[in-house]
C-alpha positions as a printed Julia matrix, in Angstrom:
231×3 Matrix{Float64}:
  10.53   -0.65   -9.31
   8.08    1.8   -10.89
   8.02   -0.17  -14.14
   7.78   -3.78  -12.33
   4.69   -2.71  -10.68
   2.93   -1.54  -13.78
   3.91   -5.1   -15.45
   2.63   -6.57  -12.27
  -0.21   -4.62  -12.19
  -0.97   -5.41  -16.08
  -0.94   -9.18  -15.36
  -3.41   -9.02  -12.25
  -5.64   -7.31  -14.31
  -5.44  -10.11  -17.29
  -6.0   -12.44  -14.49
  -9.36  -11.3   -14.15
  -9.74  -11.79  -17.85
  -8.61  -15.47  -17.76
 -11.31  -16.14  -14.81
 -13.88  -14.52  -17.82
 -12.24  -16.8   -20.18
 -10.17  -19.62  -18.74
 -10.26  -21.71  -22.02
  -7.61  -18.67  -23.44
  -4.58  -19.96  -22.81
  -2.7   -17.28  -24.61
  -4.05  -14.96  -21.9
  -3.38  -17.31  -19.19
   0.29  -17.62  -20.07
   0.78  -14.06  -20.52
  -0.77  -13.54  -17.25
   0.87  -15.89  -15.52
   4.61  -14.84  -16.81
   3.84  -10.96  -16.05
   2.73  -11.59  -12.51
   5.78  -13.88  -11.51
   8.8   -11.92  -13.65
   7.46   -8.41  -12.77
   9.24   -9.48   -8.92
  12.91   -9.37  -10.55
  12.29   -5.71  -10.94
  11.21   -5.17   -7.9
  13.9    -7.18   -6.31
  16.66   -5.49   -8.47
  15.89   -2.21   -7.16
  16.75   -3.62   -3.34
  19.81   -4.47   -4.61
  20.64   -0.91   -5.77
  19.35    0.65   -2.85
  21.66   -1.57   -0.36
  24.61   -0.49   -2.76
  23.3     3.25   -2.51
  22.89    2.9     1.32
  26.63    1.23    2.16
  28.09    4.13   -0.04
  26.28    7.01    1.83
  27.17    5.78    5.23
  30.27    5.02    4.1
  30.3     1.4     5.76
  30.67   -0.89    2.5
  33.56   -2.61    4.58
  30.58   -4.84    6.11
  29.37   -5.98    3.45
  30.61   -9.32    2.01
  31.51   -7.32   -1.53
  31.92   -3.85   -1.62
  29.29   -0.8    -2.55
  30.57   -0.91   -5.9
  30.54   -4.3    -7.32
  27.44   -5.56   -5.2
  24.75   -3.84   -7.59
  27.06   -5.55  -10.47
  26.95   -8.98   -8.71
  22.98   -9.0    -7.68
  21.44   -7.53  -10.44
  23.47  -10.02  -12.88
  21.89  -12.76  -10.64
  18.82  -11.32  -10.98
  19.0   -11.01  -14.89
  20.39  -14.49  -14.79
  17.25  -15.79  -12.67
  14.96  -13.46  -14.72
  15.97  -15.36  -17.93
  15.87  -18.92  -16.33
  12.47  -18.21  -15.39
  11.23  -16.85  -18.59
  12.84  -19.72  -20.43
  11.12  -22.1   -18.5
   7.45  -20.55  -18.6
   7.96  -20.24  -22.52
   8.96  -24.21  -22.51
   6.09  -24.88  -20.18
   3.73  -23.56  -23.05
   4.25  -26.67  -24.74
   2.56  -29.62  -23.75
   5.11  -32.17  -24.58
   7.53  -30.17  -22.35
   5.53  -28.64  -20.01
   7.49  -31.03  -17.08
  10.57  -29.9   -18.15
   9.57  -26.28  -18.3
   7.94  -26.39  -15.0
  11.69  -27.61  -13.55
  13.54  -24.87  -15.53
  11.18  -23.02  -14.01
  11.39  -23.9   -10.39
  15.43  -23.99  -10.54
  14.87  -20.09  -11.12
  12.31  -19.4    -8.41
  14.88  -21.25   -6.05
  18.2   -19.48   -7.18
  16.64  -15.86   -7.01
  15.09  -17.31   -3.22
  18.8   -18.08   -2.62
  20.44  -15.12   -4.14
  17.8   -12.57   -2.25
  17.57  -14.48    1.15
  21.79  -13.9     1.13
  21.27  -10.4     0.08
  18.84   -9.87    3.05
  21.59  -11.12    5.6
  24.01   -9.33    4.17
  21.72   -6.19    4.69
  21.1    -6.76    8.1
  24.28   -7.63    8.91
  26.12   -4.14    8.14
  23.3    -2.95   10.43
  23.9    -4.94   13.22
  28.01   -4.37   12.85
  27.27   -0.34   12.1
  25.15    0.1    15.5
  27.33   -1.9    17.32
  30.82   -0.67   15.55
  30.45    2.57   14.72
  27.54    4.21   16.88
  28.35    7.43   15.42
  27.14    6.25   11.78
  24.04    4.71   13.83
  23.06    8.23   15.47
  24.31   10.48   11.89
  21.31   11.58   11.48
  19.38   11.77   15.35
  19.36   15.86   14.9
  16.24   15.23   11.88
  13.31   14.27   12.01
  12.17   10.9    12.5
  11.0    11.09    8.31
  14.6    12.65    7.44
  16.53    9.58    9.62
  18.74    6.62    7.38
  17.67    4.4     9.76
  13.73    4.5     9.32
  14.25    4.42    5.59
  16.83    0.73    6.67
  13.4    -0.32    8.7
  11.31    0.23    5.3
  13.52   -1.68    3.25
  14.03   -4.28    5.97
  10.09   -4.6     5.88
  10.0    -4.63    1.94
  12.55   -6.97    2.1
  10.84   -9.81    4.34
   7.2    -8.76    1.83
   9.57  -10.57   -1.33
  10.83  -13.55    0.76
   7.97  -14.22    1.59
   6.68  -14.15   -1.86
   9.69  -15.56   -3.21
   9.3   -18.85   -0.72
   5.43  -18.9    -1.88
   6.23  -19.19   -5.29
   9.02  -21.94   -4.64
   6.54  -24.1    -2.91
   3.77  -23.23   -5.02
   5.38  -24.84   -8.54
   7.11  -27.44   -5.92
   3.87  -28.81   -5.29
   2.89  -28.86   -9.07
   0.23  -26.75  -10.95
  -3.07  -28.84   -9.74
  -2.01  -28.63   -5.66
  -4.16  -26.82   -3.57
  -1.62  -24.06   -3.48
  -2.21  -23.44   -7.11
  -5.49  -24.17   -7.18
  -6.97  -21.76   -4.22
  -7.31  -18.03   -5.36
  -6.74  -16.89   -1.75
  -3.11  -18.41   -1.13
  -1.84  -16.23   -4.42
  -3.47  -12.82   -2.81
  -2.54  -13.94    0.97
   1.2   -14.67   -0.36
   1.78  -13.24   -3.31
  -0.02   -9.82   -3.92
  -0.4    -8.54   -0.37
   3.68   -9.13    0.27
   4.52   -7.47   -2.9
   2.25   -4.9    -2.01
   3.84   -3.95    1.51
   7.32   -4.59   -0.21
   6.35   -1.4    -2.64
   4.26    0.37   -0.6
   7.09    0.83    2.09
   8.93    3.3    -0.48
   5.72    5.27   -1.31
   6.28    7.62    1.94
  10.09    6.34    2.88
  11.32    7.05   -0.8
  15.27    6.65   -0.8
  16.1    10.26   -2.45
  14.57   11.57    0.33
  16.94   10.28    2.83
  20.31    9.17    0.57
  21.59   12.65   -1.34
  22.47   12.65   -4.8
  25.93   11.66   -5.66
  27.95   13.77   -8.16
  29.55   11.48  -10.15
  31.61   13.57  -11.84
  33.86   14.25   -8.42
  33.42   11.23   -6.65
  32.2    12.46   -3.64
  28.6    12.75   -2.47
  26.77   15.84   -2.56
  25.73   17.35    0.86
  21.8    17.26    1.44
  20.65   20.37    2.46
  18.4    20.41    5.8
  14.78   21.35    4.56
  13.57   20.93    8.48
């Protein structure tokens, strides 16, 4: 996640440099690609996290795949979407194809849509079925804090998660609608439903970070290790 930000982060800032120079369409293109692939990183770390979560709480059994293959399954999707969508912006940089990059590129904005709005019922889901199955798992932690509780680092990532659908289904309708739509064409859609999204999505894990609430697990015996109560 750290290292999609910082991508993200370098293409808003060439943004600014295209609106100083919009006739550079090297810039543009660059821009454009590092502000709408930089996501797949941020996505792919929701997908580990869920994986990390189901493990810890020892409830994978309510999840559609279990803890250990359903990092494998999303992040492959993810790397699969990734590539479909980087295909298609490179194919889009040539005018003769631009159409037929654009659609590459749409099929990809629509599959990782798909493959994260399943993800995100699957996630809420196992909570519904752990409070109401297993109110034991639910309460684990009710002797900590509020800050030191699984369940308010499941609201931050619940909260992250509706900041990249929401993006995501921007984006979809966005190219949908062609690059000279007024979705395209009006600067405060992309910060309104792209940037400020994102930004809650990431800024959710800046005080709810996950190795403060998940312990470390120790590979080499298979078990997790227990988390010693700082409180």
């Amino acid at each position: 996640m750290p290292i999609a930000v910082f991508f993200y982060a370098v293409g808003i800032a060439m943004r600014f440099a295209v609106r100083s120079s919009p006739e550079t369409l090297g810039v543009f293109v660059i821009s454009h690609l590092f502000i709408t692939l930089s996501p797949c990183g941020m996505i792919a770390a929701e997908y580990v996290l869920l994986g990390r979560l189901s493990r810890y709480l020892h409830s994978d059994d309510f999840l559609f795949i279990s803890a250990q293959k359903i990092t494998l399954v999303f992040v492959l999707s993810d790397v699969v979407t990734f590539l479909i969508q980087a295909g298609g912006g490179g194919i889009m940089v040539m005018k003769d194809k631009h159409d037929l990059g654009e659609k590459i590129f749409l099929v990809g904005l629509i599959l990782q849509l798909a493959s994260f709005a399943i993800f995100t019922l699957m996630f809420a889901r196992m909570l519904f079925l752990i409070r109401s199955n297993r109110p034991e798992v639910w309460s684990k932690d009710k002797d900590r804090t509020v800050m030191g509780r699984w369940t308010t680092l499941a609201s931050a990532m619940a909260l992250s998660c509706v900041g990249v659908l929401i993006r995501s289904f921007y984006r979809v309708v966005e190219i949908s609608g062609g690059w000279g739509s007024k979705l395209s064409t009006t600067e405060g859609y992309f910060w309104g439903l792209d940037a400020l999204p994102l930004l809650i999505a990431v800024a959710m894990y800046i005080p709810f970070w996950p190795g403060r609430f998940i312990p470390p697990i120790d590979t080499s015996a298979g078990v997790e290790m227990r988390e010693k109560d700082s409180a």
